[in-house]
C-alpha positions in Angstrom: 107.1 74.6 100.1 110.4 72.9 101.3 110.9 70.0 103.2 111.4 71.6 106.8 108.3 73.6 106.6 106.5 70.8 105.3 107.8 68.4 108.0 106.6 71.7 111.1 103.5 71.7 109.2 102.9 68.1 109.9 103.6 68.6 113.4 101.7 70.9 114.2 98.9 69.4 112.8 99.2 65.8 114.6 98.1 66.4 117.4 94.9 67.7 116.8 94.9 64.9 113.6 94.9 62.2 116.2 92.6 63.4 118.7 90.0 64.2 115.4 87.2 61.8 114.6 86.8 60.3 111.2 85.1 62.9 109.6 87.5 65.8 111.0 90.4 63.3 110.2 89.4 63.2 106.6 88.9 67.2 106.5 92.2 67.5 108.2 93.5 65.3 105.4 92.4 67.1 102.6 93.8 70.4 104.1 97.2 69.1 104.5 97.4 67.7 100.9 96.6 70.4 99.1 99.0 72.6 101.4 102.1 70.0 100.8 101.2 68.7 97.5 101.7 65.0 98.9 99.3 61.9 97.6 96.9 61.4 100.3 98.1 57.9 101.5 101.8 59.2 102.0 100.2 62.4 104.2 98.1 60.1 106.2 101.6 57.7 107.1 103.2 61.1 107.9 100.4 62.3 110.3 100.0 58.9 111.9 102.5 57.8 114.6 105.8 55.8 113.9 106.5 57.8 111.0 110.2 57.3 110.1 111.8 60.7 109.0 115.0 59.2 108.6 116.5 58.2 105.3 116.9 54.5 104.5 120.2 53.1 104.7 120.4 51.3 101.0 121.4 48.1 101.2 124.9 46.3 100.2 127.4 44.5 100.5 129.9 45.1 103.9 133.6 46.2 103.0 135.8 43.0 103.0 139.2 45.3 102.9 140.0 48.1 104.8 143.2 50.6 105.0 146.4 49.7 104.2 145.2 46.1 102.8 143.5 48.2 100.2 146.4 50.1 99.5 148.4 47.3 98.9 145.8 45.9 96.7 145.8 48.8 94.1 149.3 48.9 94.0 149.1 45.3 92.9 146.0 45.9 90.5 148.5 48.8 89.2 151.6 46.8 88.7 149.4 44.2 86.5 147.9 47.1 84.5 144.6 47.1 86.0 143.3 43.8 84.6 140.1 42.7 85.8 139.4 40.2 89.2 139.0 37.1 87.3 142.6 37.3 85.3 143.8 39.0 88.8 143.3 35.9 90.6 144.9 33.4 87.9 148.2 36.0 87.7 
């Protein structure tokens, strides 16, 4: 089953997921997992709402250089035969 037809299945089903009592949640549940294959505690955050169904943005460090300063930078790392950051700095 791929992802998109995963993702309408879950839609489809919310609705009548959230208006279900406990018991019908749980049968509900148990219908949708072994359609999608998912664990049960990530098929109950996707049919709850406030699901996120975007992708993380992975955390890092911001550029500190941008366009032509980074040009100019690899020329220079070029000229001193690509030595690393630490010698860079003492040349």
């Amino acid at each position: 089953m791929s992802q998109r037809s995963k993702r309408e299945l879950a839609e489809a089903i919310q609705p009548r997921y959230l208006k279900g009592n406990k018991k019908e949640k749980g049968r509900i549940l148990d219908e949708f997992v072994a359609v999608t294959g998912y664990h049960r505690k990530h098929a109950n955050r996707v049919l709850n709402p406030g699901w996120k169904t975007k992708g993380f943005k992975s955390p890092g460090r911001k550029k500190v250089y941008q366009g032509e300063v980074v040009l100019a930078l690899e020329k220079v790392w070029d000229i001193y035969g690509r030595i690393c950051s630490k010698r860079l700095t003492m040349a």
